[in-house]
MITORRO-464794 format. One record per residue: x, y, z of N, C-alpha, C in turn. Coordinates in Angstrom, 1 decimal, decimal comma. Example, Ala and Ser with C-alpha at 12.3 -4.5 7.8 and 13.67 -1.06 7.14 Angstrom:
<pts>
n.px;n.py;n.pz;ca.px;ca.py;ca.pz;c.px;c.py;c.pz
13,2;-5,7;7,8;12,3;-4,5;7,8;13,2;-3,3;7,8
12,8;-2,2;7,1;13,7;-1,1;7,1;12,9;0,0;7,9
</pts>
This chain:
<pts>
n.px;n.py;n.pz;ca.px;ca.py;ca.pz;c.px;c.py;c.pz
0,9;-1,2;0,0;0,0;0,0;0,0;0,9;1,2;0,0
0,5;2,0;-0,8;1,2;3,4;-1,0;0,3;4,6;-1,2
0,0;5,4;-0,1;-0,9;6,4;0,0;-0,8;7,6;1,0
-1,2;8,6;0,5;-1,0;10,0;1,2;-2,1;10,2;1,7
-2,3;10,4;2,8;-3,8;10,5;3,7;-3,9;12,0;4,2
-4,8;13,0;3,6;-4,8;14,3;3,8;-5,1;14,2;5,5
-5,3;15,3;6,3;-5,6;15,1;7,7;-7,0;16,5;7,7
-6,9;17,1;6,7;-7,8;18,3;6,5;-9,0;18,2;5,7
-10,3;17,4;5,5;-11,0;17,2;4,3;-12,5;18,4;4,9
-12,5;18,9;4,6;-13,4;20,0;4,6;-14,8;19,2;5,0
-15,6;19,5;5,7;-16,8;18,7;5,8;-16,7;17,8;7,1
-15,6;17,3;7,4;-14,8;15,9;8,3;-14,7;16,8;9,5
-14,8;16,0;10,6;-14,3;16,4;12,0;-12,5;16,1;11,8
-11,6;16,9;12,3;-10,4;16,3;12,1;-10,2;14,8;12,8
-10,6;14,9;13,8;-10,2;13,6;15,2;-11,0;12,0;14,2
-11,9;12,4;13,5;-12,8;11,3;13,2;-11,7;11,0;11,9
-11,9;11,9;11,4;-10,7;11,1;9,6;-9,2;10,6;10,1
-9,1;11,3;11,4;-7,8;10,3;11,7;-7,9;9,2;12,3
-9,0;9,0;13,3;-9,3;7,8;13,4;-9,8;6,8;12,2
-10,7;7,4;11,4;-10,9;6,2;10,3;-9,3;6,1;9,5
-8,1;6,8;9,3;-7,1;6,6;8,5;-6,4;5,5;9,4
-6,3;5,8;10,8;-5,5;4,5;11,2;-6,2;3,0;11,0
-7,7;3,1;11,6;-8,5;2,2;11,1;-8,1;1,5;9,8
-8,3;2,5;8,7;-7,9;1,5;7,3;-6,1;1,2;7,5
-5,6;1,5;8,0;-3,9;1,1;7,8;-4,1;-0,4;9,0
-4,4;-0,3;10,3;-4,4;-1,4;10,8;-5,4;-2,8;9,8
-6,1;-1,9;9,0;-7,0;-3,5;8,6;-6,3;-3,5;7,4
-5,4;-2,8;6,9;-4,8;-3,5;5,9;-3,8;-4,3;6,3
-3,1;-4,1;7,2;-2,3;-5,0;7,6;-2,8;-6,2;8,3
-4,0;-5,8;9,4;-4,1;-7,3;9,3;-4,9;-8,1;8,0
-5,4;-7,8;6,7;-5,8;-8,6;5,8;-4,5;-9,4;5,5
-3,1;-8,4;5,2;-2,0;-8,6;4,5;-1,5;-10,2;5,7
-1,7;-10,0;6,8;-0,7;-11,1;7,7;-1,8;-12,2;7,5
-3,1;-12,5;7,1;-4,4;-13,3;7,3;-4,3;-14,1;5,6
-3,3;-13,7;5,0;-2,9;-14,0;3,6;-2,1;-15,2;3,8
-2,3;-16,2;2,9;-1,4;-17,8;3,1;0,1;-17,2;3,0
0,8;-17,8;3,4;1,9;-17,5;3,8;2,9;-18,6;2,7
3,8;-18,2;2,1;4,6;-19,3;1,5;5,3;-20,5;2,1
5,8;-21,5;2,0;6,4;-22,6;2,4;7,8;-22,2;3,1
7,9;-22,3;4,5;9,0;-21,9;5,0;8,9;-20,7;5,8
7,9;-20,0;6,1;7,9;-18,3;6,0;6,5;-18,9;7,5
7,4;-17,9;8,8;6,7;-17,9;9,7;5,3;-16,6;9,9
5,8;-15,8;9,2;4,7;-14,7;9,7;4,9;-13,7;8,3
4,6;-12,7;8,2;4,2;-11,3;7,4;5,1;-10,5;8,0
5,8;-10,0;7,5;6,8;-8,9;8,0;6,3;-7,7;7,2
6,4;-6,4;7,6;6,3;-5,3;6,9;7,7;-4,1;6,2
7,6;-3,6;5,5;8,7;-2,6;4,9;7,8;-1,6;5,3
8,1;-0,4;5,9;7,5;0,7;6,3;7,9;1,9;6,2
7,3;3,0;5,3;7,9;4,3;4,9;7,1;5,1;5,3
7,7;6,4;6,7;6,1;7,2;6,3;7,0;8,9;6,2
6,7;9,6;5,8;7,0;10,9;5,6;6,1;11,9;5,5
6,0;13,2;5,0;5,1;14,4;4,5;4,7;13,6;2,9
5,6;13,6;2,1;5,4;13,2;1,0;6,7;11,8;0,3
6,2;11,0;-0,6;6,8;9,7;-1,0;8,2;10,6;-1,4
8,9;11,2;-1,1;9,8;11,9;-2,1;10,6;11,8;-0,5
10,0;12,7;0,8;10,6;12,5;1,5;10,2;11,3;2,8
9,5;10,6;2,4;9,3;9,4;3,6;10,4;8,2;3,5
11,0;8,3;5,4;11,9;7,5;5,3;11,6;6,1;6,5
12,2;5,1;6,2;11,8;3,8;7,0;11,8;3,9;8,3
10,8;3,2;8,9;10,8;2,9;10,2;10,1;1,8;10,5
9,7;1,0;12,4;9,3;0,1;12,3;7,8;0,6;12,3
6,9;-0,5;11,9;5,2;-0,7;11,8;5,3;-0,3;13,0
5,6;-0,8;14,3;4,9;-0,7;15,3;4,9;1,2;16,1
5,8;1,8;14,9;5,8;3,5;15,4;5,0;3,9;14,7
4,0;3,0;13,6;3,6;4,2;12,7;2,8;5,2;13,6
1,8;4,8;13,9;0,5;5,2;14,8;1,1;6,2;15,6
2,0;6,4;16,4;2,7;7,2;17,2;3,8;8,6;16,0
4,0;7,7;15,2;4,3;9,1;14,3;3,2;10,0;13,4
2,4;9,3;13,2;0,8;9,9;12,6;-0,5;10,4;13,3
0,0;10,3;15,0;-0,3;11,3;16,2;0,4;12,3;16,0
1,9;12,0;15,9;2,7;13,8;16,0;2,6;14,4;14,5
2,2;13,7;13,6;1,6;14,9;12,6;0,7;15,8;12,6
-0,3;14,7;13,4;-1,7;15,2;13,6;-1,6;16,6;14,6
-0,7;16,1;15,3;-0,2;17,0;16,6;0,2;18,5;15,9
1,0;18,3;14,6;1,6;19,6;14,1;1,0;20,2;12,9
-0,6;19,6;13,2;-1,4;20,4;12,2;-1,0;20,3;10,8
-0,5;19,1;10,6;0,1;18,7;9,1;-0,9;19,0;8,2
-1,0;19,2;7,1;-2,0;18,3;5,7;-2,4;17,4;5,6
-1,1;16,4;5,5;-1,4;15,4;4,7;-0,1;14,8;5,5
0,3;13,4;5,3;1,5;12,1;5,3;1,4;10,8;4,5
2,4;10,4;4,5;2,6;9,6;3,1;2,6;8,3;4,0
2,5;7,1;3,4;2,4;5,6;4,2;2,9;4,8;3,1
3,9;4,2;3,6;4,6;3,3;2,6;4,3;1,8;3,3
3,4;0,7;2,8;3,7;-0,5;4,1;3,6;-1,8;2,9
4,7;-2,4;2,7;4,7;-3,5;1,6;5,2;-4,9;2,6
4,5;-5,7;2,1;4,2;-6,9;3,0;5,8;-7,9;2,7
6,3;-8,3;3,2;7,6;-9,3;3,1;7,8;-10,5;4,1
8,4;-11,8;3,7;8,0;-13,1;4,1;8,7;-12,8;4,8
8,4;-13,0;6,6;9,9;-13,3;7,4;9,7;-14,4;8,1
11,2;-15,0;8,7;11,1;-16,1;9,3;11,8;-16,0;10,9
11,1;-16,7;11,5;11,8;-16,3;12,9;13,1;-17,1;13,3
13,9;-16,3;14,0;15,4;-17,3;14,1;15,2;-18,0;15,4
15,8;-19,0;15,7;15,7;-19,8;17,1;16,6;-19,0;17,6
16,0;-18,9;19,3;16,4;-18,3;20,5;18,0;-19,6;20,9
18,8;-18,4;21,1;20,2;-19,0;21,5;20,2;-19,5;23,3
20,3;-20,3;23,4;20,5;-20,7;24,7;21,6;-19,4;25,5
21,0;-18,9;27,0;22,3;-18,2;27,6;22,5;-18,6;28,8
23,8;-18,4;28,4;24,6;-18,9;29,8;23,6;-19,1;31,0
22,8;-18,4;31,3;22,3;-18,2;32,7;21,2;-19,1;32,4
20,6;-19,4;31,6;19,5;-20,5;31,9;20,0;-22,1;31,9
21,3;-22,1;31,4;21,5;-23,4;31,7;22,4;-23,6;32,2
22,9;-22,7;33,8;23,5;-22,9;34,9;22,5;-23,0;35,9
20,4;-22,8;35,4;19,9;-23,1;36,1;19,3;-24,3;36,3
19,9;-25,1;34,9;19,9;-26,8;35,3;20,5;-27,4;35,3
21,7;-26,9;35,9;22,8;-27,9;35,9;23,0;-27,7;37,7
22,2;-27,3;38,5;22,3;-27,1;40,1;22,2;-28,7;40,6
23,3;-28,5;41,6;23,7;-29,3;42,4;22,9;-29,3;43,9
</pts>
């Protein structure tokens, strides 16, 4: 998904169009994770861009979007750009550490 979400639409409460814009960003993503997954691939990973505009939006993780599209809202922006492209990730196994397995080796 690649889209610029004005924050000003004439006619609109402002608080309500930003609540329906995070609305549609959260149900796109979860449609995108609710999507068969390919052979090998534990979950839906995201690529995430958000900026004023696609020229200057730069990456961060999904889980700041919401909190950076408060502080737009916060600075009386226009508009902000949403970059979120879906990518297969896989999860790595957890390394054993030292401390959990000096707690079964007690004497």
């Amino acid at each position: 998904m690649k889209k610029t979400y004005p924050l000003h639409v004439e006619g609109k409460h402002p608080d309500r169009l930003l609540e329906a814009t995070k609305h549609e960003i959260r149900k796109y993503i979860k449609r995108e994770q609710n999507k068969p997954r390919p052979a090998g691939v534990d979950f839906w990973d995201f690529d995430c861009k958000f900026g004023s505009s696609a020229a200057t939006a730069e990456s961060i993780h999904p889980g700041a979007l919401t909190e950076r599209i408060n502080a737009y809202a916060a600075e009386k922006a226009e508009s902000f750009y949403v970059e979120l492209i879906a990518k297969p990730g896989v999860r790595k196994p957890r390394a054993a550490s030292p401390a959990s397995a000096d707690e079964h080796h007690e004497d």
